[in-house]
N, C-alpha and C positions, 0 to 999 in steps of 0.2 A: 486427362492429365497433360499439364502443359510441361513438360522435363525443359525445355530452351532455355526457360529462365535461368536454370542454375548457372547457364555459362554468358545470357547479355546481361541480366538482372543480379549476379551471384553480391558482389560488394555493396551497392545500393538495397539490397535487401539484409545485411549484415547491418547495416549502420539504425534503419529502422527498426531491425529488431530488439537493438542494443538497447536503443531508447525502450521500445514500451517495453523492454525487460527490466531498464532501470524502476519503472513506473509499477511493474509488480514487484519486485526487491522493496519500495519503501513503505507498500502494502504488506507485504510478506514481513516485514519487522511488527509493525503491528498485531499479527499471530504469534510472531516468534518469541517478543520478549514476552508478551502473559504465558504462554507454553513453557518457558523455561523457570518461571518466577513460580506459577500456580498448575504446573501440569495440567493447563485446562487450555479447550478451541474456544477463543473471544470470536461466535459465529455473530455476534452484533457487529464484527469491524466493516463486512459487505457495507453493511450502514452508514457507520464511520464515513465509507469512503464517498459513498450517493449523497450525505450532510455535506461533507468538503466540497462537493461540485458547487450545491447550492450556494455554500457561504461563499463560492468564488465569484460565481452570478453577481451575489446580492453585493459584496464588497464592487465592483467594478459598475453595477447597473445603480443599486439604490445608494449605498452610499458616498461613491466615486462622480457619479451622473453622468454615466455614459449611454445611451440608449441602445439598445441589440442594432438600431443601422448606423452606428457612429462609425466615421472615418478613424482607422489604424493613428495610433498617435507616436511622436517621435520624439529623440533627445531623453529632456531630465524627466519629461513628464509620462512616457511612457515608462522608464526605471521604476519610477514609486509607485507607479500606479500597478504595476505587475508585483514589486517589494511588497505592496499593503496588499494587495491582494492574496499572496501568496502567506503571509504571517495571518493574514483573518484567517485562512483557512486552516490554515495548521492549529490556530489559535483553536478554534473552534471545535475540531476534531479531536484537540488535546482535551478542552476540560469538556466533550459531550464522554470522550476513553473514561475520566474519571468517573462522570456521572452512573454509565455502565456499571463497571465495578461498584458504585456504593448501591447502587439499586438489585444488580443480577448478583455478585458474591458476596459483599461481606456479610452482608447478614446471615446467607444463609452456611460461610465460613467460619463466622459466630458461635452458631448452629451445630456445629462437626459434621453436616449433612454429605454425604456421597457425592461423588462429581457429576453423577447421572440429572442431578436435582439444578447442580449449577450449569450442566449445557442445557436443558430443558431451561431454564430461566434465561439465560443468553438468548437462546433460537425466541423467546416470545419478545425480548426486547427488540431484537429485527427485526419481529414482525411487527411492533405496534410501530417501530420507526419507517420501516418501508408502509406503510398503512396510512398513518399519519399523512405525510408528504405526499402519498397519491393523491388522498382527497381535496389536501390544498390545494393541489397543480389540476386536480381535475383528470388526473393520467396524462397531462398531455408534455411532451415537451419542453423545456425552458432553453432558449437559444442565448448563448455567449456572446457579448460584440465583439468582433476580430480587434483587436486591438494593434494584435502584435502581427505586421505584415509579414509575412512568408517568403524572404526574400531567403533567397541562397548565397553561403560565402563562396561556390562554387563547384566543379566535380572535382572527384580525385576517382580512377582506375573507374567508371561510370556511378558512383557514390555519389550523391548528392548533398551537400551537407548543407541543409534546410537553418535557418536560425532557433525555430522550435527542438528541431532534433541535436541540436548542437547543445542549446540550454538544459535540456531536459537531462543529456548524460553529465555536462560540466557540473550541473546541481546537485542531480543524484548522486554524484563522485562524491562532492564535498559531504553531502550532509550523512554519508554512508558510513566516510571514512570519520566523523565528527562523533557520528553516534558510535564508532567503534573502538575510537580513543577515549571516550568516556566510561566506557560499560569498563574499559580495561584499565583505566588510569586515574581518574578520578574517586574519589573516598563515594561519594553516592555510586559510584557503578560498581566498586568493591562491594558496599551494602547490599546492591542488587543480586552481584554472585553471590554471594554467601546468605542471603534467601533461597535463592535458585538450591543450592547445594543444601543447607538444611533449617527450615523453618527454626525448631526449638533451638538449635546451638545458636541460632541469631539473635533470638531471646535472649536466651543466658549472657552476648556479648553486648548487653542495651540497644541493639538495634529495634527503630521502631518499625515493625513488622508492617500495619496499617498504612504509613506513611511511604514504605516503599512498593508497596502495591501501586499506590495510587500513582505515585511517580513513575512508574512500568505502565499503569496504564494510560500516564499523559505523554511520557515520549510513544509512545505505541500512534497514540492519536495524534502527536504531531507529524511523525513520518507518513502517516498515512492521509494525512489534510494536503499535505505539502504533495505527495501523487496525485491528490484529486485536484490542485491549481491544474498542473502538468497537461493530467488528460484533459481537462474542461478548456484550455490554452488550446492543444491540439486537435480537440474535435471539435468543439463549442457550442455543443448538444450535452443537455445533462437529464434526465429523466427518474422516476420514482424507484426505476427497478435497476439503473444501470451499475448497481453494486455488485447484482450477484453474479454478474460474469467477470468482472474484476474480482470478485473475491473469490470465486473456486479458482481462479489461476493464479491467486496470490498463495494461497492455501496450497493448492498443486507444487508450487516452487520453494514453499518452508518445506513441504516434507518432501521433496525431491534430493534439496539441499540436506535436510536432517532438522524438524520440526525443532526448535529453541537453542539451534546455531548461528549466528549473524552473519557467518561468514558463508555456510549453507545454503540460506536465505540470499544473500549476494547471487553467487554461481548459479542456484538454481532458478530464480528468477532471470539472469541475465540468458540463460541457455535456452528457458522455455518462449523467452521476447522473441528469440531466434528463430524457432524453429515452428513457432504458429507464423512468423513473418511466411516462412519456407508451404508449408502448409495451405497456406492461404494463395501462394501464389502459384501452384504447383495442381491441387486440388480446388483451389475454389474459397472466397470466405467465407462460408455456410462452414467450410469442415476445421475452422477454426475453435469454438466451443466442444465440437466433437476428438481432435486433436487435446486441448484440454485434460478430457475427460480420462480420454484411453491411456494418459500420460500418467493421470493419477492412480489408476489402476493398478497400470505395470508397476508401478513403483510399491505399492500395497504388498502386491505378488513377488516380487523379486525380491526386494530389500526395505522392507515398511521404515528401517530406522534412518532411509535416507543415505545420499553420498558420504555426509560425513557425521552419518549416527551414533561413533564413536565417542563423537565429542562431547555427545548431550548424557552419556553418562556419566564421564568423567566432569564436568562443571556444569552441566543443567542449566547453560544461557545459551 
């Protein structure tokens, strides 16, 4: 156990953790709005999120034509090329969220069937999507071109503030605080509460029930594409399985926060980015997935309905 860190390393490990906390927060919406909409775990989003790496790849490599050793690019050209790349993948993740849902619920929502039949139907969409994708890639690897050079605007108190670390929380602010003026202000994010709140009275007020699923599960998949640019920008390795450790910690940080609260979702992903930073640098990166786990756990045990599990009775978003 390394303890020094917390007094050269304390701030520079705060800033890092902010980011990949940001980065499970827009993962974590993707759980949270279908949990508040359909009381049900979208365990296909892991996927979601492994699809988003790739569309990030393929937007920047195949149809950008950048090659994995292409020189870092500058000015306008690097803006759009990170802009398109960042909307393909959201793109992507938005309408594969939809595809989900028409293939894993509504039929079987149709149906009036048990929720045990729609997570068992989710967990095998996972699996044919992580399965899928292995065999294509052959398991191996697919490398990102660094596009975007790693330059720092500088320290503050020994913080580093990297260009990546800096974008990743400035986007995740905006697109956070975007999807949370929506759910609350917006007539489709009205529609969406008052699903969340109750199916049949939504009915009775004409709302089309069908159509706002689908729409819960394309913003679900656009936040969650828009995290996979992020990490695929930061580490520029993307691989067939690397969803499902992003996704137990996105999942970790909905219910930490309070599983189909946004704001939940926010704190608890920003808290958990922190404190695997802390973890990692203190015990080792190995005890980073392990930290994960234990965190979900406690959280089962002490208070399952989450930090602010109040909320998710009173409006069920």
């Amino acid at each position: 156990m390394n303890f020094s860190v917390l007094t050269t390393q304390f701030w520079s490990l705060c800033i890092q953790g902010i980011a990949l906390g940001f980065i499970y927060v827009l993962i974590s919406l993707g759980y949270t709005m279908v949990y508040g909409v359909l009381r049900l775990i979208n365990f296909a989003n892991s996927e979601v999120v492994m699809v988003g790496t790739f569309a990030t790849v393929v937007a920047q490599v195949a149809i950008l034509k950048n090659p994995a050793t292409s020189d870092p690019l500058h000015g306008t050209r690097l803006v759009l090329t990170l802009f398109f790349a960042l909307v393909f993948s959201a793109l992507a993740c938005g309408l594969l969220g939809v595809l989900v849902e028409l293939v894993a619920y509504r039929r079987l929502r149709a149906l009036g069937t048990n929720r045990l039949a729609s997570l068992i139907s989710a967990i095998a969409v996972s699996i044919v999507l992580s399965e899928a994708v292995r065999i294509y890639t052959h398991s191996a690897p697919v490398t990102s071109p660094r596009l975007l050079e790693k330059w720092s605007f500088g320290e503050v108190a020994g913080a580093n503030f990297r260009v990546d670390t800096v974008m990743i929380i400035v986007s995740g602010g905006i697109i956070f605080f975007a999807l949370d003026r929506f759910v609350n202000k917006s007539r489709l994010g009205k529609a969406i509460r008052a699903v969340s709140m109750s199916e049949e009275n939504s009915k009775l007020m004409g709302i089309n029930l069908n159509r706002v699923v689908s729409l819960t599960f394309f913003i679900g998949g656009l936040t969650t594409g828009a995290a996979a640019f992020f990490y695929t920008t930061v580490y520029e390795t993307t691989q067939f399985n690397v969803g499902f450790n992003l996704g137990l910690a996105a999942f970790t940080a909905a219910v930490l926060g309070g599983i189909g609260n946004l704001r939940g979702a926010f704190y608890g992903g920003l808290f958990l980015g922190v404190l695997e930073q802390f973890s990692s640098a203190i015990l080792g990166s190995q005890w980073k997935s392990v930290t994960v786990f234990l965190v979900l756990v406690l959280v089962l045990l002490i208070k399952p309905s989450g930090i602010f599990g109040e909320a998710v009775q009173q409006t069920r978003t």
